[in-house]
MARKE-512885 format. One line per field, with one value per residue (C-alpha): residue in one letter; x, y, z. Coordinates in steps of 0.001 Angstrom, whole numbers. Each point is the difference from the previous one (the first is absolute). Example, Ala and Ser with C-alpha at 12.3 -4.5 7.8 and 13.67 -1.06 7.14 Angstrom:
BEGIN
drenpa = [A,S] .
x = [12300,1370] .
y = [-4500,3440] .
z = [7800,-660] .
This chain:
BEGIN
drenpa = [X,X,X,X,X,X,X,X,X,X,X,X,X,X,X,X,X,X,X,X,X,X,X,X,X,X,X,X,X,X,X,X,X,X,X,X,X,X,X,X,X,X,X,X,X,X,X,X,X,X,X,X,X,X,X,X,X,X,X,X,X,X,X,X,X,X,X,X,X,X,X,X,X,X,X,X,X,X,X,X,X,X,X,X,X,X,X,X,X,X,X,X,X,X,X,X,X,X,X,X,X,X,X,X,X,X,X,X,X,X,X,X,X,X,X,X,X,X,X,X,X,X,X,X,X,X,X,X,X,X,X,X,X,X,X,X,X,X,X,X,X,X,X,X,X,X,X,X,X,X,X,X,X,X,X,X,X,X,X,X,X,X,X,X,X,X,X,X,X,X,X,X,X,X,X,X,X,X,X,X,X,X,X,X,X,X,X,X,X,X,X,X,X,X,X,X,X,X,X,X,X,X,X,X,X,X,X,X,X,X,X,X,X,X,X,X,X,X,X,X,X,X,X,X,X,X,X,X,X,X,X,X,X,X,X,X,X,X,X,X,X,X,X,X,X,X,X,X,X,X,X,X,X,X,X,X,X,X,X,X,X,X,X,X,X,X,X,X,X,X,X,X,X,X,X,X,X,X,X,X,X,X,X,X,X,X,X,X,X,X,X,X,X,X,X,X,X,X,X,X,X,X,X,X,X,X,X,X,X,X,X,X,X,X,X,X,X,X,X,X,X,X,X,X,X,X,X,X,X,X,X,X,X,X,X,X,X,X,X,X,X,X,X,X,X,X,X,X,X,X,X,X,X,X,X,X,X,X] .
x = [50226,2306,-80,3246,877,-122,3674,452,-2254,1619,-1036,-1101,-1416,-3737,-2927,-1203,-3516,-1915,1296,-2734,637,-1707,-2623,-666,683,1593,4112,1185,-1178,1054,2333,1303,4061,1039,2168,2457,-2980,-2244,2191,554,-3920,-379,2566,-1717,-2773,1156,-416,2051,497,-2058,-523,2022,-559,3748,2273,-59,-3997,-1396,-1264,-1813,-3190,-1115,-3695,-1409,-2691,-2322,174,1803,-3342,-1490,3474,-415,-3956,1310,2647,-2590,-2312,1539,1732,-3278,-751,3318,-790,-3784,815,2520,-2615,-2484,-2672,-3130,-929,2922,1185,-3110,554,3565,-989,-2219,1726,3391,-2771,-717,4054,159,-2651,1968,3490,-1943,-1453,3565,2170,-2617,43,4032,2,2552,2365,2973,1188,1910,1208,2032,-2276,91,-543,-22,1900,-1643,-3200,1002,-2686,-2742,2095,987,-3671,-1296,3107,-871,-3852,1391,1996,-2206,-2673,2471,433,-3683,-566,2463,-1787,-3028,-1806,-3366,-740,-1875,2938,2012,-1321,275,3497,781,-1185,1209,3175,-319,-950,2402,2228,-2916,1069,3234,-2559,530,3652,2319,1371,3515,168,-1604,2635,3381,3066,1682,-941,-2938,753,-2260,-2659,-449,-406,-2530,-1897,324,-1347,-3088,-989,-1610,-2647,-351,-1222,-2451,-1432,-595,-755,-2717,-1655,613,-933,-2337,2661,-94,1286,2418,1618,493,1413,2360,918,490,1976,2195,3074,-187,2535,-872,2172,-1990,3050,-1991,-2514,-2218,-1052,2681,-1973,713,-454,-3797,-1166,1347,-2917,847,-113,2194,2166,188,424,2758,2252,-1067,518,3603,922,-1304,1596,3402,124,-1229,2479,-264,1347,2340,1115,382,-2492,924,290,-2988,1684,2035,-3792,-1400,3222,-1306,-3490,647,2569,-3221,-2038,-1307,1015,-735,-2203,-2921,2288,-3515,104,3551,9,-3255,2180,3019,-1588,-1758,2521,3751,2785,2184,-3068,350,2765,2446,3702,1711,3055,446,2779,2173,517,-2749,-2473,-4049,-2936,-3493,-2219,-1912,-1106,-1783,-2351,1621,2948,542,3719,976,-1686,1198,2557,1071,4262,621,2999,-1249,2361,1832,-2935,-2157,-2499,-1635,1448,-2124,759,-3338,1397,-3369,-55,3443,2217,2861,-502,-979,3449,-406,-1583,-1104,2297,-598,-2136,1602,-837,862] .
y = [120460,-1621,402,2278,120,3230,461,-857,2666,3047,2939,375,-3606,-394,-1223,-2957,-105,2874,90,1451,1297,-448,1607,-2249,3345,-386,705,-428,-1361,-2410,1818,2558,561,-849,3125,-310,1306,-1926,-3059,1336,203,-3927,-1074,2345,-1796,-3293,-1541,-3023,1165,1026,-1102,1809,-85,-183,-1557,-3095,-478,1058,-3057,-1192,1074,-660,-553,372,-2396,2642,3847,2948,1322,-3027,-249,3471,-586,-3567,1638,2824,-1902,-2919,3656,705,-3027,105,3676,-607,-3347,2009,2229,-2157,2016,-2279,2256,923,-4014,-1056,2541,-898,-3877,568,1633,-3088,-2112,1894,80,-3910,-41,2433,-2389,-3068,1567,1275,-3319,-2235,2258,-184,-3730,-925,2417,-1003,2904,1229,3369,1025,1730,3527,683,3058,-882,1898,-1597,-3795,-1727,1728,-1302,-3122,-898,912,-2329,-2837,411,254,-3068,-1917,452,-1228,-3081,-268,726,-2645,-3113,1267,1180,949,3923,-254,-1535,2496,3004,-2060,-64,3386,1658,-2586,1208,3515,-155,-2393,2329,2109,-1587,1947,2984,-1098,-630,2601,1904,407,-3716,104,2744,-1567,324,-2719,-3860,-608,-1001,-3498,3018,1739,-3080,-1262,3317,-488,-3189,982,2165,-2837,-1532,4007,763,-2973,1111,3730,-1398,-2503,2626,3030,-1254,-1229,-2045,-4227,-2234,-1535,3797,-75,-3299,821,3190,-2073,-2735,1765,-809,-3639,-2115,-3150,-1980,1482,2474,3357,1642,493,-3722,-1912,-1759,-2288,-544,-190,1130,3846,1001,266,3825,51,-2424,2689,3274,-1442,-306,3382,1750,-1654,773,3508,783,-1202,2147,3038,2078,-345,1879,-3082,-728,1268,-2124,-3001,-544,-1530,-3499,11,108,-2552,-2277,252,-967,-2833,-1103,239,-2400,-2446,1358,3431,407,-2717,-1366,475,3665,-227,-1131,2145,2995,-607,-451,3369,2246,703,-866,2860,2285,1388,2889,-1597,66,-3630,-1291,-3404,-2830,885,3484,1476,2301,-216,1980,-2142,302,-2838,-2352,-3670,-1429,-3252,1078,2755,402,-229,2551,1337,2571,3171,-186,3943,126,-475,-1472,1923,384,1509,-2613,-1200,-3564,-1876,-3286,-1777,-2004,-2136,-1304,610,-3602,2213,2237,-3046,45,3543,1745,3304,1318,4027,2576,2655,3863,2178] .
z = [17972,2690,3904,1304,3658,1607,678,-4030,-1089,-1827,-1164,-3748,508,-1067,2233,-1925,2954,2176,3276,2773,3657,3141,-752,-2803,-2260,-3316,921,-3252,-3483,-2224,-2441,2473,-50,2762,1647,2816,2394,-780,817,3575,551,-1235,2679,2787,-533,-355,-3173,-550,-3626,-3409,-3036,-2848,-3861,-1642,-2732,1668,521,-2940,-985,3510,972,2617,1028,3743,1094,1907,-1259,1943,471,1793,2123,1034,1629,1308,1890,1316,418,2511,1788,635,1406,2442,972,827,1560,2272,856,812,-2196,-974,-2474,-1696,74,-1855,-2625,-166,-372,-2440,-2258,549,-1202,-3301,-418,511,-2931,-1980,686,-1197,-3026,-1263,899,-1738,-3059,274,1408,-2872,1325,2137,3060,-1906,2020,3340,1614,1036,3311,2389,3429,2278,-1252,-256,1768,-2432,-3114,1307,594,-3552,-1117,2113,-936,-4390,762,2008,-2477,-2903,1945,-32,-3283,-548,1251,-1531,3097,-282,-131,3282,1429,-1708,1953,3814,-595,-1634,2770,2228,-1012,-623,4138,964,2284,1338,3597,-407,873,3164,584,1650,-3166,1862,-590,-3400,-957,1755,-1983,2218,349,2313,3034,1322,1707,-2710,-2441,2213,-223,-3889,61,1563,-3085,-2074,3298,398,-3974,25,3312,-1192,-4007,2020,2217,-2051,-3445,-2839,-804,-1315,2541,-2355,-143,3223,572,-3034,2072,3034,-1428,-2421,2827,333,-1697,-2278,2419,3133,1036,-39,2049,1204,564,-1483,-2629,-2329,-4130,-927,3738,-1047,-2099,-4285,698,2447,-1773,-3236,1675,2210,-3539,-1122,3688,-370,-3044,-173,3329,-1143,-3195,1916,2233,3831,3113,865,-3957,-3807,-1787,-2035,-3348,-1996,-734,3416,1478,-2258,592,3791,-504,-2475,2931,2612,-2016,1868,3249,367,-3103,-1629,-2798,-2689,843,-426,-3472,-710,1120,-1625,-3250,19,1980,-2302,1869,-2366,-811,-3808,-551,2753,-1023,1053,-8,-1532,1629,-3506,1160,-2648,994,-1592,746,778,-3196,533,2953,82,2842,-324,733,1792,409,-3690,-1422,-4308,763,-3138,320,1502,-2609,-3989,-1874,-2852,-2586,2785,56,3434,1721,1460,2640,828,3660,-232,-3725,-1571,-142,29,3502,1982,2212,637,2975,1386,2210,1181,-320,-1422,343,-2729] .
């Protein structure tokens, strides 16, 4: 199975993973041909790309940390949240809290059983329903960091739902702004600035929520160097939660599409928060991070600095950019190539130089 951009897809390919719509409905199943049609309804709704089976892939599998099933009530469930929130319904936000708390459980439960597991996968997301995804990813992420250092399971729950609520201020915020295709414009930045004071407010008043949530939610702007907002502070004064879901707000917001921008590339947005350590980011979560998060997830196609192309079979947390690559072209007997860029003597002077989309 290997990830294929939208514009690469082709009909006859097949869907190596379900793909679901808005309504959290099964679109199509793993297995299914893709036809011509059905290529046309992936782009309307805005998925990046899908996973395909092929040729090429037949030897990666791929394994998800947290199940489509448990995706698909985490992303209803923190809707429900945004919607009630929005309309300012008691009833219907304590129903809608109570069951993000069950789903923070759930997350837990499945990451600890998969804890050995690296992210592995792009993620597919829905555009027109970003912020729902992006703040599942940031709470799955966030909670790998966790897991990471060993947190305790207590601990574990503050900050998954920390960060499952971390952009509930953005409730709040004109959705013109929210929604600009343009760059904002130093009004409208300030109005996006407010939404983090404006989530812990509502989270704190609103809420059966743990303080440390909130403060996570609050602080998951501020820089390690005391550049962000909303009170400039500095290193250990930004609270540990705060301090983890500000690399996994990053890092899933540069991998997902935006109005203003295409998304980047997996290792293009790990390159950018290994290059924020210490300033933007607290270098421990960093490394944490970077050890459990692939820099080429599994089934990418790279090219190498000696012109050869390899698919990702195999990735290391010690070393994240130098994963084993299988050599696209087999040589004449048919038999797989292989070029290990972490423990082969020989590949040590070569480097990964594109993506490439076939």
């Amino acid at each position: 199975m290997r990830f294929v951009p939208t514009s690469c897809l082709r009909d006859g390919m097949v869907l190596g993973k379900s793909l679901f719509g808005t309504d959290q409905s099964l679109l199509l199943g793993s297995g299914q041909v893709i036809k011509d049609s059905y290529i046309q309804k992936i782009k309307r709704l805005g998925y990046q790309g899908v996973y395909i089976s092929d040729g090429l892939s037949d030897e990666i599998v791929i394994e998800s940390l947290i199940s489509d099933q448990l995706k698909i009530s985490a992303v209803k469930a923190i809707k429900d949240v945004f919607i009630s929130s929005k309309s300012d319904d008691d009833c219907q936000t304590d129903d809608a809290i109570a069951v993000t708390k069950e789903i923070v459980d759930g997350l837990i439960n499945e990451i600890l059983f998969n804890r050995n597991l690296m992210v592995n996968m792009v993620d597919l997301k829905i555009f027109d329903d970003y912020t729902f995804y992006h703040s599942v990813n940031v709470a799955v992420l966030s909670l790998i960091v966790g897991i990471s250092i060993d947190m305790p399971r207590s601990e574990l729950y503050k900050l998954g739902l920390g960060a499952l609520l971390h952009d509930i201020g953005k409730v709040f915020i004109n959705k013109d702004i929210l929604s600009k295709e343009g760059p904002l414009n130093e009004d409208e930045f300030e109005e996006i600035k407010k939404h983090p004071v404006l989530g812990y407010e509502y989270l704190t008043d609103h809420y059966d929520v743990p303080s440390k949530s909130n403060l996570g939610a609050l602080h998951h702007h501020e820089k390690y160097d005391g550049s962000g907002y909303p009170s400039s502070l500095k290193d250990e004064d930004i609270s540990d939660f705060g301090r983890i879901i500000a690399v996994a707000d990053v890092y899933d917001a540069l991998t997902s599409d935006r109005p203003y921008r295409k998304a980047l590339l997996p290792s293009d947005a790990m390159e950018y928060i290994m290059g924020g350590s210490g300033t933007m980011f607290d270098p421990l979560y960093v490394l944490k991070f970077t050890r459990k998060v692939a820099a080429y997830p599994l089934g990418t196609i790279v090219r190498l600095s000696n012109g050869v192309d390899g698919i990702v079979v195999h990735n290391y947390e010690d070393c994240c950019t130098r994963p084993c690559l299988r050599l696209v072209e087999d040589n004449d007997s048919g038999e797989h190539l292989y070029i290990d860029l972490k423990d082969d003597m020989n590949a040590t002077n070569l480097t990964i130089t594109e993506i490439v989309s076939k």
